[in-house]
C-alpha positions in Angstrom: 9.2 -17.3 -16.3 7.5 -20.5 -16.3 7.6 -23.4 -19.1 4.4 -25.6 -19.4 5.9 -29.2 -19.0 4.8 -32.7 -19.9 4.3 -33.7 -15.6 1.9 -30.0 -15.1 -0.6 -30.9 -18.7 -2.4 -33.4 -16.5 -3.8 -31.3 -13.3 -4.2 -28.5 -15.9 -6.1 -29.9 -18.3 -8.0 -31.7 -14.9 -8.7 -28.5 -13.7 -10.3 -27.2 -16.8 -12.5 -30.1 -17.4 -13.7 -30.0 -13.8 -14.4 -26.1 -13.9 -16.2 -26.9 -17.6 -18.2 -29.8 -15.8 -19.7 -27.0 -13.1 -20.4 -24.6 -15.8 -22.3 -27.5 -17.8 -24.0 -28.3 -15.1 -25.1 -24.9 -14.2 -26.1 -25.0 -17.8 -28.5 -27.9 -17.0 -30.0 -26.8 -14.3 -31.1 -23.5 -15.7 -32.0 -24.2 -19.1 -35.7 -24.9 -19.9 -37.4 -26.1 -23.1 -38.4 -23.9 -26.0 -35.8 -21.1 -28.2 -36.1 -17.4 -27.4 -37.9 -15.2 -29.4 -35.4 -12.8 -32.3 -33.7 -10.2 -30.2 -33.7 -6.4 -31.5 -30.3 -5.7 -32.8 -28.4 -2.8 -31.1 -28.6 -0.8 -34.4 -32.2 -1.2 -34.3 -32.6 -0.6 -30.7 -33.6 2.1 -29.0 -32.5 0.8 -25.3 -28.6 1.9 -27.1 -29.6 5.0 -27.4 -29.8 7.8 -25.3 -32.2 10.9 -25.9 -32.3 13.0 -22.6 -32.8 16.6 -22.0 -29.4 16.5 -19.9 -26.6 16.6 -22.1 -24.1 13.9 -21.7 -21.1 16.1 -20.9 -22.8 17.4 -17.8 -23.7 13.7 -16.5 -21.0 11.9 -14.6 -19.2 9.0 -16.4 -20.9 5.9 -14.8 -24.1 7.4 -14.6 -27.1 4.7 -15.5 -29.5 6.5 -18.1 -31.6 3.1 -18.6 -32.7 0.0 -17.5 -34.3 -3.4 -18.2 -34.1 -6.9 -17.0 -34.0 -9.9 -19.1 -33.9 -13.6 -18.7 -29.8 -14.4 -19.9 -29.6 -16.1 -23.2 -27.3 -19.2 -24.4 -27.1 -19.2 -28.0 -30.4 -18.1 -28.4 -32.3 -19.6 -25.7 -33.7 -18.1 -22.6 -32.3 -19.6 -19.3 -34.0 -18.9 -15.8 -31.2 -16.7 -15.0 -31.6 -12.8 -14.6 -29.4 -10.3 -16.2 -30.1 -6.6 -15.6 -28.9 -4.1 -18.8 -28.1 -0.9 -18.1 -27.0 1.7 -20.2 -24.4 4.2 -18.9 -22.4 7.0 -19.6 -18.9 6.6 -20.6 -16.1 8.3 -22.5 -14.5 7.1 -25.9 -11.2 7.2 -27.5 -11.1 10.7 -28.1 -12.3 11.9 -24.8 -15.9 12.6 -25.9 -18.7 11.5 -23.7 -20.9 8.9 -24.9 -22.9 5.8 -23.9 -22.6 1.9 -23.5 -24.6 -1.3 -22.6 -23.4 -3.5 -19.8 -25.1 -6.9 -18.8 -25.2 -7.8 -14.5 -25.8 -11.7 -14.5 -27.8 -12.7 -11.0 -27.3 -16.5 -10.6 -29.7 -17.3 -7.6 -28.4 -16.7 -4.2 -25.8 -14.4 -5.2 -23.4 -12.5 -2.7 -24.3 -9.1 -3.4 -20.3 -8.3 -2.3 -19.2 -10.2 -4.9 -18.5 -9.0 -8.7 -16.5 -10.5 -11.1 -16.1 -8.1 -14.5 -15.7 -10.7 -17.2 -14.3 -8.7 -20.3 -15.2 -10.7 -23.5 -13.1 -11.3 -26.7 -15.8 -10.7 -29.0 -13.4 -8.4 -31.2 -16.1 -7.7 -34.1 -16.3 -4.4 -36.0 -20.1 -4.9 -36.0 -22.2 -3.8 -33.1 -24.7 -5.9 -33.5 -21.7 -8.5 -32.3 -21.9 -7.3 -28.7 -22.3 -9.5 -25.5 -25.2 -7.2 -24.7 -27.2 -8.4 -27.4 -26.0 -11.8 -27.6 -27.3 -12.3 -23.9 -30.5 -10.8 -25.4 -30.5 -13.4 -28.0 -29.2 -12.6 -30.7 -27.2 -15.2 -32.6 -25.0 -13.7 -35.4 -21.4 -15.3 -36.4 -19.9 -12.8 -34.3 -21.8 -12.6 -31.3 -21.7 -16.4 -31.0 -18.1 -15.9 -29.3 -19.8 -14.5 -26.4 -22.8 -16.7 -26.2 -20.1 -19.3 -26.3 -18.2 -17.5 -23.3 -21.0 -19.2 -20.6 -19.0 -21.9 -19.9 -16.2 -19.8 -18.8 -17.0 -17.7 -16.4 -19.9 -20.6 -15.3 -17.9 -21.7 -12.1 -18.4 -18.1 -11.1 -21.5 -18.5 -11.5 -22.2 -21.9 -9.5 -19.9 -19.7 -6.7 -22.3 -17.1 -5.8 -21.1 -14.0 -8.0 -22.6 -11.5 -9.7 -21.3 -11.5 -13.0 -20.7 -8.0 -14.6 -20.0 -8.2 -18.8 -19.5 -4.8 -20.4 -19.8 -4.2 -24.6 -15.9 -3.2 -24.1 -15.7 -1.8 -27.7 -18.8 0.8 -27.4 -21.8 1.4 -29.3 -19.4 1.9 -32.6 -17.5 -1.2 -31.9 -14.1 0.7 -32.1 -12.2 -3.0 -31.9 -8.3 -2.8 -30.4 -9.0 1.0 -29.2 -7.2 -0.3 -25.4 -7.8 2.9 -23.8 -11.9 3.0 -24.6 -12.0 -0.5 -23.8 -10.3 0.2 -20.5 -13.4 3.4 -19.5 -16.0 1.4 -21.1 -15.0 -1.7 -18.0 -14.7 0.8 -15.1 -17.5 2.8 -16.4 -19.4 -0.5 -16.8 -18.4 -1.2 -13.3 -19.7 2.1 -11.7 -22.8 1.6 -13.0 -23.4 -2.1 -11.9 -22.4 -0.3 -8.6 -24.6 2.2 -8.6 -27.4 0.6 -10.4 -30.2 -0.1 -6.9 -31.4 -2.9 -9.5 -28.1 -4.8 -10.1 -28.5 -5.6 -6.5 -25.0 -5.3 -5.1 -24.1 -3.3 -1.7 -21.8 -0.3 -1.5 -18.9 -2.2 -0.2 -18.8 -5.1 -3.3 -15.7 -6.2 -4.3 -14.4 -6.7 -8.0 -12.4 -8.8 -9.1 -11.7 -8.5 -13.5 -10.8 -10.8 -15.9 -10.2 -11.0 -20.3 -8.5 -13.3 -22.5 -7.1 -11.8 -25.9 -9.4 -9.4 -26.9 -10.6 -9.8 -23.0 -7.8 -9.4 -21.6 -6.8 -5.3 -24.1 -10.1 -3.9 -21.7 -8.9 -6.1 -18.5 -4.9 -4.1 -18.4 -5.8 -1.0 -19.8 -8.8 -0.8 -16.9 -6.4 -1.8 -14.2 -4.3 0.8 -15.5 -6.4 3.3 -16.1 -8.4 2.7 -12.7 -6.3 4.7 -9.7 -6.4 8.3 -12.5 -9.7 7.8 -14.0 -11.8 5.8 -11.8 -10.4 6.0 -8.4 -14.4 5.4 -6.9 -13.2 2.2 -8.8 -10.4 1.5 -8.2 -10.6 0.9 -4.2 -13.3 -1.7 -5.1 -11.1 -4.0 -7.0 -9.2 -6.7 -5.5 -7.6 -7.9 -8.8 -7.4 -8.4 -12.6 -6.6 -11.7 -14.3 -5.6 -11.1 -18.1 -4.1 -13.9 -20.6 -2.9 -13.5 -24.6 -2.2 -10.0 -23.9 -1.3 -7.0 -26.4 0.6 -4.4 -25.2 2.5 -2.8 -28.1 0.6 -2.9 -31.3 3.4 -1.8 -33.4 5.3 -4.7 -32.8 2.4 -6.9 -33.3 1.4 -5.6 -36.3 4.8 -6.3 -37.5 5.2 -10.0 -35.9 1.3 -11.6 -37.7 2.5 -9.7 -41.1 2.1 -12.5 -43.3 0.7 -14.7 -41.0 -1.1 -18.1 -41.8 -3.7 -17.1 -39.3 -3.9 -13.5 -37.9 -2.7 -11.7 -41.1 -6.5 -10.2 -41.3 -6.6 -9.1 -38.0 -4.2 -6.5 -39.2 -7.1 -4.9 -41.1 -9.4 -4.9 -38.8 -7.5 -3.3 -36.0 -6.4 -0.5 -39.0 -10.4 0.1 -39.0 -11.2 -0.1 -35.6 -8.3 2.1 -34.4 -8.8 5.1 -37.6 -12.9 4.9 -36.3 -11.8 5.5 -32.9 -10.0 7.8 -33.7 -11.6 9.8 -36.3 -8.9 9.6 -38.6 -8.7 8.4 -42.4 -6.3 6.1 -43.4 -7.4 5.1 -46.7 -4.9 7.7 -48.4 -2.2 5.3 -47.8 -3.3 2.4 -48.7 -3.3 0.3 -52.0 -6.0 -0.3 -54.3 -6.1 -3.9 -52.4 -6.0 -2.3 -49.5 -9.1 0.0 -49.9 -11.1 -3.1 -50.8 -10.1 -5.0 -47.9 -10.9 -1.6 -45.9 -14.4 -1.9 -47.1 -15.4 -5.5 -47.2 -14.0 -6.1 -43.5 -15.9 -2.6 -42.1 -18.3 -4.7 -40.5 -16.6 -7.9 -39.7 -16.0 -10.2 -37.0 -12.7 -12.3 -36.1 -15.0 -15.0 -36.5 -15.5 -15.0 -40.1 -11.7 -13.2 -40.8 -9.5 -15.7 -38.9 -7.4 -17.6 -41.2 -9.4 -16.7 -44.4 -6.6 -14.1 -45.6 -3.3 -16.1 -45.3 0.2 -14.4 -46.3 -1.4 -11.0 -45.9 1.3 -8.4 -45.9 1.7 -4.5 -45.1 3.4 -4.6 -48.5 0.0 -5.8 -50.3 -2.1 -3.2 -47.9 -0.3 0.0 -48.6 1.0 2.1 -51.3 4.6 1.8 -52.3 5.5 4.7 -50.7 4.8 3.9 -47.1 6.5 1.0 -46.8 6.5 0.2 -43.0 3.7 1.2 -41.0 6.2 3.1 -39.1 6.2 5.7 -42.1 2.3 6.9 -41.9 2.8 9.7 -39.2 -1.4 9.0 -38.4 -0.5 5.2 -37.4 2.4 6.3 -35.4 0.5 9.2 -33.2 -2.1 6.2 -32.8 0.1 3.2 -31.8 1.8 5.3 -29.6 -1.3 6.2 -28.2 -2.3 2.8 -27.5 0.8 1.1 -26.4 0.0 -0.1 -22.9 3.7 0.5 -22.0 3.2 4.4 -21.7 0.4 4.3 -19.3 0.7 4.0 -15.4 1.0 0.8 -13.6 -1.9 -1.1 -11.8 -2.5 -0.7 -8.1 -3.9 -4.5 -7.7 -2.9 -7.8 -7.9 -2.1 -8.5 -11.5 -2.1 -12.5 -13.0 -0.7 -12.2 -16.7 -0.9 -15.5 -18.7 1.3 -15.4 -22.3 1.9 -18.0 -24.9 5.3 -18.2 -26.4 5.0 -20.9 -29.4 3.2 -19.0 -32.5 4.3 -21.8 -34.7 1.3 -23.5 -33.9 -1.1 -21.5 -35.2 1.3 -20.5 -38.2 3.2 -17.4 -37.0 6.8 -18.0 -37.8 8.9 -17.4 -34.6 9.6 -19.9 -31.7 9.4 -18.2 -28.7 8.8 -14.9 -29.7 5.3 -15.0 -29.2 1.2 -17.3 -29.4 0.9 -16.5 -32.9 -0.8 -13.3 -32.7 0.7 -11.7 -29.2 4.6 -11.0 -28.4 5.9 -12.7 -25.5 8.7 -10.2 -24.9 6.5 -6.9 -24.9 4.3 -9.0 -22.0 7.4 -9.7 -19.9 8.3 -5.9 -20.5 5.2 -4.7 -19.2 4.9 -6.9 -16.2 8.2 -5.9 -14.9 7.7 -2.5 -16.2 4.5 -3.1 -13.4 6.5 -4.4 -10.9 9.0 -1.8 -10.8 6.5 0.6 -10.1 5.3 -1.7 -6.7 2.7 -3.4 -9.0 2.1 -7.3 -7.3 2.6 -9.5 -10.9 2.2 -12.9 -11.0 3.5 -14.0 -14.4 3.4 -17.3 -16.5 4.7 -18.0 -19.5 3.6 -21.3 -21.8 6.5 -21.9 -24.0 4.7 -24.7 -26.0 1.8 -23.3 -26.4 -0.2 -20.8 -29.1 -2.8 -18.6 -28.4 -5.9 -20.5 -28.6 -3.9 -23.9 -26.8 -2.8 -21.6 -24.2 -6.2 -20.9 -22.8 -7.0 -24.6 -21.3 -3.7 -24.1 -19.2 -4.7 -20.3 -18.2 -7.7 -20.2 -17.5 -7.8 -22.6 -14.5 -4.9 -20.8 -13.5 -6.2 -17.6 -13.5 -9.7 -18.6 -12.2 -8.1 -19.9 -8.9 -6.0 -17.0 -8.6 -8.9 -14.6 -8.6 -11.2 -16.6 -6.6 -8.4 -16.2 -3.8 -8.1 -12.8 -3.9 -11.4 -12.5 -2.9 -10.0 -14.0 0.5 -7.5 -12.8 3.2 -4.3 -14.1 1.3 -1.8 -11.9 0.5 -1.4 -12.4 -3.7 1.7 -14.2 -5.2 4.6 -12.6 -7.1 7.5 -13.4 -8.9 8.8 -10.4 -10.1 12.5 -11.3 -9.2 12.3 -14.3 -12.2 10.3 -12.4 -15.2 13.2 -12.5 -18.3 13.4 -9.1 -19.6 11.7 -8.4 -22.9 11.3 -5.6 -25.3 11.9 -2.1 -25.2 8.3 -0.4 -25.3 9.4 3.0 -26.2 7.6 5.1 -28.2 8.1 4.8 -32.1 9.7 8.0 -33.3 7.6 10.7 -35.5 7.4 10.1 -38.7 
């Protein structure tokens, strides 16, 4: 375990500013005068939607049903940058076969062998949030968190790669559902693959990488990738992931009450019963209901801090007093805990926050405000028992929106190697152990 201290700020915060400089200036090279015309939302767009004579169980998960290319889009206005959409096959929660949109940036002069899969923390219950529409240009309040995502993955960019950015929640926006987020990457990834117009040669490599909401479809792709995706898998070199959830259960528990992520409670109760077709309005309070309905369509952008000291207790009837007690969250969570699935075969960089105070999560140490520190050390040794390659950093002082300036440099030069000959670091031998990530019993 690391702790960020006072003499490491400086070159971290350098090394942010310096990879925010290229991506500005990548930004003013490309941009040219004039604002795009109103993108067609996804809801209202027939490119979502797919209408062939094949059915979609008998067409392979990756498959590419449509294209179109597009000039890329920042915040509305279109830059001299290509972006090819495809829509492609996948599988959702429930194991039913269904379709998604994923966006292949070009910059110019780009190494066709080189693919970064930049998973986006857009976390919205509304489609029409999507980074696939939001490169379009649409501007919404929700799909301004990935228009505002350019300048992260811009030193890519300036380096020659193909950037791949997959709607990770589907075309029903089923937010904190890990395991569809996870097929909806490596499905997203097959297609740019096998898409002749995204440009890229059989023999790409693919390198992944999420914060947050990013970072849910980043693990559960790497480890999902060697049973589902194998085709995948042996074109990945390796997964960067920061402010990462692993067991949900505990979460829900540690932002209960929260200054700042109580809502995000709700939201993830919605995403996760549309996932997975179940109804959990039956145990819920009359408060609870109406949060249920007001936040159907939301975005974490308009919810974040604007339902402080939110509680279980206010959400559900008296009778179910924990979460723990509603046998439909249980069979859910358990579903989703990260902890129960198989271990990565690649290079894994995990980036956690440890000091929630800051962003009004009681709880020194025990995790960013929103993600538990202990269930993220708990997973990456759970990895590295299994022969997993972890490097692991904890940031003691920091929450989970000041974490990312120290991260993301961090994990942006970490990937970039692993594109080269360089074996990957590990520091398995000094990870602290965490929590347990058992199951929770039945109810």
């Amino acid at each position: 375990m690391f702790m960020v201290r006072s003499n490491r700020r400086r070159p971290a915060l350098a090394a942010v500013t310096a990879a925010s400089l290229v991506a500005a200036s990548v930004v003013a090279v490309l941009v040219s005068p004039g604002s795009g015309g109103a993108a067609t939302a996804p809801s209202k767009d027939s490119f979502y939607s797919y209408s062939g004579s094949t059915a979609l169980k008998d067409i392979k998960p990756g498959t590419v049903l449509k294209t179109r290319t597009l000039a890329y889009h920042f915040v509305g206005i279109p830059l001299p940058l290509s972006v090819t959409q495809l829509l492609f096959r996948t599988t959702n929660a429930i194991g039913q076969p269904v379709v998604s949109v994923t966006s292949v940036v070009r910059p110019p002069g780009a190494d066709p062998a080189k693919v970064i899969s930049y998973q986006s923390f857009y976390d919205s219950l509304n489609p029409d949030d999507s980074p696939s529409y939001a490169i379009a240009g649409g501007v919404t309040p929700g799909a301004f968190i990935p228009n505002a995502e350019l300048p992260i993955f811009g030193s890519f960019l300036a380096g020659g790669f193909n950037i791949v950015v997959p709607d990770t929640e589907g075309e029903t926006a089923d937010f904190s559902a890990g395991p569809e987020y996870g097929m909806n990457t490596l499905d997203s990834i097959r297609a740019a693959l096998n898409s002749p117009d995204a440009h890229l040669v059989s023999t790409a490599k693919v390198g992944m990488i999420g914060y947050s909401g990013g970072a849910i479809a980043t693990g559960w792709a790497a480890s999902l990738a060697p049973t589902y995706a194998p085709d995948v898998n042996k074109h990945l070199v390796g997964a960067a992931e920061g402010g990462i959830l692993v067991d949900p259960d505990h979460n829900l528990h540690y932002i209960n009450g929260s200054v700042v992520w109580a809502g995000v409670a709700v939201m993830s109760i919605i995403g996760l019963a549309r996932a997975y077709h179940v109804d959990l309005t039956p145990y819920m309070s009359d408060y609870g209901k109406q949060l249920y309905a007001k936040l159907h369509s939301a975005s974490i952008a308009t919810v974040l801090g604007a339902y402080p000291g939110l509680t279980w207790a206010k959400l559900a009837k008296p009778a179910y007093a924990t979460p723990e007690s509603v046998p439909a969250f249980v069979k859910i969570a358990n579903t989703i805990n990260l902890g129960s699935y198989g271990a990565p075969t690649i290079p894994m960089f995990m980036g956690q926050g440890a000091n929630g105070v800051l962003e009004g999560t009681p709880g020194l140490g025990k995790g960013d405000g929103v993600m538990v520190a202990a269930d993220v050390r708990s997973l990456a040794r759970q990895w590295c028992a299994h022969g997993t390659t972890v490097k692991y950093v904890q940031y003691d002082l920091t929450s989970h929106v000041t974490t990312v300036p120290f991260w993301l440099p961090a994990a942006i030069e970490w990937l970039g190697a692993r594109f080269g000959s360089s074996p990957a670091p590990q520091n398995c031998a000094s990870i602290k152990p965490g929590n347990s990530l058992a199951p929770i019993p039945a109810a």
